[in-house]
KEKE-3310 file (N, C-alpha, C; in steps of 0.2 Angstrom, whole numbers, plus 5000, padded with zeros to 4 digits):
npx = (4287:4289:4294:4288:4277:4273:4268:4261:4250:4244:4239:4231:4219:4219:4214:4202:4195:4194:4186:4175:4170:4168:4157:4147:4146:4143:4146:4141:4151:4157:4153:4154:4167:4163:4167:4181:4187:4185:4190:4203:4206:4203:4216:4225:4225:4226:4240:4249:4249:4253:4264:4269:4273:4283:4286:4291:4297:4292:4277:4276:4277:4267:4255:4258:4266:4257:4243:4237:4242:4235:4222:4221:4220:4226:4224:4213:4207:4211:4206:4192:4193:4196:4186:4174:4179:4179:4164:4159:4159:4169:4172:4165:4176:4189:4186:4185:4196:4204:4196:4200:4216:4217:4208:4214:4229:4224:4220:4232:4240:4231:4230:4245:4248:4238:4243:4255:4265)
npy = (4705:4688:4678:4665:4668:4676:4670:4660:4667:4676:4661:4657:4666:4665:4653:4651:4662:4653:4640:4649:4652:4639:4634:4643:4640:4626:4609:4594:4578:4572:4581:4596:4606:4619:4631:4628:4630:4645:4649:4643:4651:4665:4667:4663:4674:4685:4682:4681:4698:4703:4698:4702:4717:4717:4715:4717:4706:4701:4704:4697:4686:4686:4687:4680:4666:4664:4670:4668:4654:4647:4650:4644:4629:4614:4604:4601:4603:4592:4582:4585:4582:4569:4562:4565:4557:4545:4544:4540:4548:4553:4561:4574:4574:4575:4589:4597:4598:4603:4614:4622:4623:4630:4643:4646:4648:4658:4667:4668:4677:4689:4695:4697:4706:4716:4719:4724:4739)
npz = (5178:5177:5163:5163:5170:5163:5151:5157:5164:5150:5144:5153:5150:5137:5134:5142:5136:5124:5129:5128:5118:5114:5121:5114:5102:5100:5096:5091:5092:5078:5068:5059:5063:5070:5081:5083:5069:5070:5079:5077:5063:5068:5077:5069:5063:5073:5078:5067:5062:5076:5074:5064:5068:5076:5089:5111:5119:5131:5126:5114:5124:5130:5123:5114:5114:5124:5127:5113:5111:5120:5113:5103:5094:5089:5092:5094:5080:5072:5081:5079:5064:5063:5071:5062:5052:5059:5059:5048:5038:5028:5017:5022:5033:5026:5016:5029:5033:5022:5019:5032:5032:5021:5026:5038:5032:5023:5033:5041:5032:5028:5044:5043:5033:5040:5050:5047:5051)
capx = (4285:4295:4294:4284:4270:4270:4266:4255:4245:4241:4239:4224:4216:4217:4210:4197:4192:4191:4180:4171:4167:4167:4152:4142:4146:4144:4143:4141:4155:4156:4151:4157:4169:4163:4170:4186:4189:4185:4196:4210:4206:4207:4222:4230:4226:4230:4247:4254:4247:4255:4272:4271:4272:4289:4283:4295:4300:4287:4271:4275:4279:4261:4249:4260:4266:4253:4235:4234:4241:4229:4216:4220:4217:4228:4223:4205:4204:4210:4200:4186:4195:4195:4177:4171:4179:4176:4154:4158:4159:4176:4173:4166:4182:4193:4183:4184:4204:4205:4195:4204:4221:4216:4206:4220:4233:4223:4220:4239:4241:4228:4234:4251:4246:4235:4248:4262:4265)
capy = (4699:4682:4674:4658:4671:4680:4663:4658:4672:4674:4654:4657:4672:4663:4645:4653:4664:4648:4638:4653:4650:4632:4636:4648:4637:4619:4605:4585:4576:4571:4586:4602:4612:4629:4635:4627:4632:4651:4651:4643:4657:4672:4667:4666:4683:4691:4681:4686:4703:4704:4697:4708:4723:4717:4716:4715:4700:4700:4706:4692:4679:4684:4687:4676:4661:4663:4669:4665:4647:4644:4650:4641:4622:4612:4597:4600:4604:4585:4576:4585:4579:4562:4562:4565:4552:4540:4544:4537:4556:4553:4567:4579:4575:4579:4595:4600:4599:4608:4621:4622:4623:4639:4646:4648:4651:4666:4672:4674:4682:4694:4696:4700:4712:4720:4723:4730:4747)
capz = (5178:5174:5156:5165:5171:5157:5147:5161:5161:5143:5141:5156:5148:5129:5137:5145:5130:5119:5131:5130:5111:5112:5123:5111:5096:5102:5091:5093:5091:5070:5064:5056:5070:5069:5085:5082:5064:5070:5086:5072:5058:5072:5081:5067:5060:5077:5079:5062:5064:5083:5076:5059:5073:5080:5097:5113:5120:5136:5121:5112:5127:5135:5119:5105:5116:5129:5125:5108:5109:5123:5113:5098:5094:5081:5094:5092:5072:5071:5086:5072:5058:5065:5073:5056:5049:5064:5060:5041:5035:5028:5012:5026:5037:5020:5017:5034:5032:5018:5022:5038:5032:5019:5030:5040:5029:5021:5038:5042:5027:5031:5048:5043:5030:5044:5056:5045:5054)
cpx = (4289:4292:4288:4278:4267:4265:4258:4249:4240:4237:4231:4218:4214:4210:4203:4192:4190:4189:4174:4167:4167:4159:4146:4142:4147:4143:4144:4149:4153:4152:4155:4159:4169:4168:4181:4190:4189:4190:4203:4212:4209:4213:4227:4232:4230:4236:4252:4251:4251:4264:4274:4275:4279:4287:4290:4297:4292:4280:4272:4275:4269:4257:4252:4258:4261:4245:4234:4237:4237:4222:4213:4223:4221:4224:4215:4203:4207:4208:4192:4185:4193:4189:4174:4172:4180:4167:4156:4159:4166:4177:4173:4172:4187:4192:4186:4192:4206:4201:4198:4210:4219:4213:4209:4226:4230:4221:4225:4237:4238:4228:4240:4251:4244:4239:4255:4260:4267)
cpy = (4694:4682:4669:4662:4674:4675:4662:4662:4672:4668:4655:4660:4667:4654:4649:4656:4658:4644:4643:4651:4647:4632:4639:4644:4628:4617:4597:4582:4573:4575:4592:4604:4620:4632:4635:4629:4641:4651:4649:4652:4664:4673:4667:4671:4689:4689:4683:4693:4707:4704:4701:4714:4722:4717:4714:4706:4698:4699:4699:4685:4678:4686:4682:4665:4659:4663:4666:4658:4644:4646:4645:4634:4620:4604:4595:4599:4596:4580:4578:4581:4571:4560:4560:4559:4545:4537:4541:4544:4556:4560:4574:4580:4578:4585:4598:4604:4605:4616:4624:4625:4631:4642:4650:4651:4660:4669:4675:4676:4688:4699:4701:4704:4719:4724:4726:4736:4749)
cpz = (5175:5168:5158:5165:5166:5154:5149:5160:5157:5143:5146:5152:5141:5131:5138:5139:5123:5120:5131:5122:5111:5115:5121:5104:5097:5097:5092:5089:5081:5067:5065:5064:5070:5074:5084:5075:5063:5075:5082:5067:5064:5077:5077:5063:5065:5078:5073:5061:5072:5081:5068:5061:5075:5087:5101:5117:5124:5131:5120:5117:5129:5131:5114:5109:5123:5127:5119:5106:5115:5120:5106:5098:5088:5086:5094:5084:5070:5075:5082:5066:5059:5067:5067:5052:5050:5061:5052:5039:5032:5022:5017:5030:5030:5017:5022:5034:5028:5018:5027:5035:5027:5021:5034:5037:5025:5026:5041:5039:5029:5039:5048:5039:5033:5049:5056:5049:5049)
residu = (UNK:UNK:UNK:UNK:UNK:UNK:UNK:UNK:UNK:UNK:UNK:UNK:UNK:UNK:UNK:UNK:UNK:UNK:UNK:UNK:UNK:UNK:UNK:UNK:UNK:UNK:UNK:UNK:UNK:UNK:UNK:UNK:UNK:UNK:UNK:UNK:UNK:UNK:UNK:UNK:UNK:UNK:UNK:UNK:UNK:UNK:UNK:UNK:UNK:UNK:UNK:UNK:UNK:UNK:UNK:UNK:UNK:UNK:UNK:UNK:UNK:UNK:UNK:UNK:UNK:UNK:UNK:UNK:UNK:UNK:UNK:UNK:UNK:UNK:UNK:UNK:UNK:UNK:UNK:UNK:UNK:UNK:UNK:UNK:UNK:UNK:UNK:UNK:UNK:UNK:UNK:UNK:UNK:UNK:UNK:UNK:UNK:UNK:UNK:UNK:UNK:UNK:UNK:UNK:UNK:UNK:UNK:UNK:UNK:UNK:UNK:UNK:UNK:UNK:UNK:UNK:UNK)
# end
């Protein structure tokens, strides 16, 4: 399969899977993003975990650059940020951030800890 399809692929499969969660964890625009601060943390446990592993070229092209950046959101964890401090919520939007950003960062870590071989 080409590089493009691989992508493709993946990119459908991770999309789809993260309207899948956006749908089981909804929330009103200016409030807390559950969906999207989970779809952040587990994408980035399973992509430093997946790229701990060395993977080949294709692995990485159709679960690194494909599903898991179709499943994960850097474009939504700041259309939340912002929302938030669009409603007047500006301490909840700075929270949101920071929770967000080490949320993330200790879920690589964990990630790539997980997936040393």
């Amino acid at each position: 399969m080409s590089p493009v399809l691989l992508v493709a692929a993946g990119g459908a499969f991770g999309s789809l899977a993260r309207a899948g969660v956006g749908v089981a964890l909804p929330h009103e625009p200016g409030s807390w993003g559950w969906a999207t601060l989970l779809v952040n943390a587990v994408g980035a446990a399973l992509l430093m975990a997946l790229l701990a592993r060395r993977p080949g070229d294709r692995v990485r092209l159709a679960l690194g650059t494909g599903a898991l950046a179709g499943f994960t959101t850097f474009s939504g964890f700041a259309v939340d940020a912002i929302l938030l401090a669009d409603a007047g919520r500006g301490g909840l939007a700075a929270a949101y951030v920071v929770v967000s950003v080490l949320t993330l960062l200790g879920a690589g870590l964990l990630g790539a800890r997980a997936g040393r071989p």
